[in-house]
C-alpha positions, 0 to 999 in steps of 0.5 A, spaced: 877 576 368 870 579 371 869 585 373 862 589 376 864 596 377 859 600 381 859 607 384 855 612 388 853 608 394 853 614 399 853 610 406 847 606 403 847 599 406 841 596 403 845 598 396 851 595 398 848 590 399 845 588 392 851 589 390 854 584 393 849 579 393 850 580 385 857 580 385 856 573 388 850 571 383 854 573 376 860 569 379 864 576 379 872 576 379 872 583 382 869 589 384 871 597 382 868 601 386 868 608 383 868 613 389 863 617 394 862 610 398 860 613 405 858 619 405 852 622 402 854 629 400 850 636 401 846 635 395 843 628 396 838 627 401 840 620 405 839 613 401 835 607 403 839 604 408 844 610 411 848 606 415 856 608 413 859 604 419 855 597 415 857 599 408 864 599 411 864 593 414 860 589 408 865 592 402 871 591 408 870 583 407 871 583 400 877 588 400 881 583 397 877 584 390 876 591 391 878 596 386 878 603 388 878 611 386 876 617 390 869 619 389 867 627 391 864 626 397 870 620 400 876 623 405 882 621 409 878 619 415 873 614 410 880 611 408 880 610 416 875 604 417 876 601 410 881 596 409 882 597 401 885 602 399 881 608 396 883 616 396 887 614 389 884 619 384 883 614 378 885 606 378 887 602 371 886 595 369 889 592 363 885 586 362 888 581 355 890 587 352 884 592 353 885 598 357 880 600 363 880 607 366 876 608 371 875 614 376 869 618 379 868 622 374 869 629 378 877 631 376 877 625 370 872 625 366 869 624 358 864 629 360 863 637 356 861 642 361 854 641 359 853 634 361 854 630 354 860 625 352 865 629 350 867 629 342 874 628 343 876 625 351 881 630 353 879 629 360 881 622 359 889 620 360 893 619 353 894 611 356 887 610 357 885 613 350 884 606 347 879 602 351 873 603 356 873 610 361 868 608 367 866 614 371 861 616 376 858 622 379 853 624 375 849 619 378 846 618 370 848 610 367 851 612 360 854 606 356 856 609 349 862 610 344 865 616 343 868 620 338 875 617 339 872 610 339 873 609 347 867 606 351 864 610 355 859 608 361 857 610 367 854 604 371 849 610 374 848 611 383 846 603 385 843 608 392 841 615 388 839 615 381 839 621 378 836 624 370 830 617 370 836 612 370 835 606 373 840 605 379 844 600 377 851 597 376 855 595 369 858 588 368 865 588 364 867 581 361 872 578 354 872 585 351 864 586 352 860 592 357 853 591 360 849 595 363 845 593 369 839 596 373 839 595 381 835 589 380 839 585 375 836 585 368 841 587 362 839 593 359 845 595 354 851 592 352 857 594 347 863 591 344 870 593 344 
C-alpha cells in the first residue's frame, strides 16, 4: 500500500487542497491525517485559507481512505461534521510485516522535553518499537532513525510550518518514507 500522511491542516482549506491534489497525483492508496484538523488553536494566527466548514467537507469525500488521530486543537464537536473517525489518540498500521504508529505527537511522542529525538522511544508504545512513529504537533518535518532503530518523521504542518521547514507532507511505500515539501519536491527519504 501507499500512504500520504500529513498533519496540521488548522482549518486551511487551501492546504487541504494541495493535499488532495497530491494525494491523486502520486496515485496514493490512503491518507493518515495525524491531527489538529479544523481548529487553528490560541497560538497560531489563522492559515492561508481558513475556511474549516471547506476543509470538513474535501477530506468528508475521501473518508473512505482517511486514517486518523486526535490532534490538540480536535474535539468532539469536530468529530460532528467529519464522517471518518477521528478523536482516537493514536492509529496503527501494519503494512507487509512493517509497524506504523502514527499519533499527533501531544500525548505520544519520540520527542525529549527539549524538542529532540528521544534516545530511547519510551513515549512511543512497546508494539510499535519496530517500525516507523509518525507524529505532528511540532509543525517541524523531521525524518531520521533514532537510537532504537525506529524511523522518525514528522511530515511538518501542510498550513503552519514552524523551525524554517518547509510545509509539507511525507509519503510511505514498500518499507520506504519520503519526505515532501507542500509543492511536491522529494526532500529526504529513509529505508527501513
Amino acid at each position: 500500500m501507499k500512504y500520504l500522511i500529513f498533519s496540521d491542516v488548522h482549518g486551511s482549506a487551501a492546504a487541504c487542497e494541495k493535499i488532495l491534489e497530491h494525494f491523486k497525483r502520486l496515485n496514493v492508496d490512503y491518507m493518515i491525517l495525524l491531527g489538529d484538523i479544523l481548529y487553528h488553536g490560541p497560538r497560531n494566527p489563522l492559515p492561508e485559507g481558513h475556511n474549516p466548514k471547506k476543509v470538513a467537507e474535501l477530506l468528508n469525500s475521501y473518508a473512505d481512505q482517511l486514517i486518523c488521530c486526535r490532534g490538540n486543537c480536535d474535539a468532539e464537536v469536530d468529530q460532528m461534521v467529519l464522517n471518518f473517525p477521528v478523536l482516537a489518540d493514536f492509529a496503527f498500521v501494519v503494512d507487509e510485516g512493517i509497524k506504523i504508529f502514527c499519533s499527533h505527537g501531544h500525548i505520544y511522542s519520540p520527542l525529549r522535553a527539549d524538542g529532540n529525538i528521544a534516545v530511547e522511544s519510551s513515549k512511543i508504545p512497546a508494539i510499535a518499537k519496530a517500525g516507523i512513529a509518525f507524529y505532528g504537533h511540532t509543525h517541524v518535518q523531521v525524518l531520521e532513525k533514532n537510537a532504537d532503530g525506529i524511523i522518525v518523521c514528522n511530515p511538518g504542518s501542510v498550513s503552519l510550518p514552524k523551525g524554517e521547514t518547509p510545509a509539507g507532507f511525507a509519503v510511505y511505500e514498500n518499507a520506504c518514507v519520503t519526505l515532501y515539501d507542500i509543492e511536491g519536491n522529494p526532500l529526504k527519504q529513509l529505508h527501513c
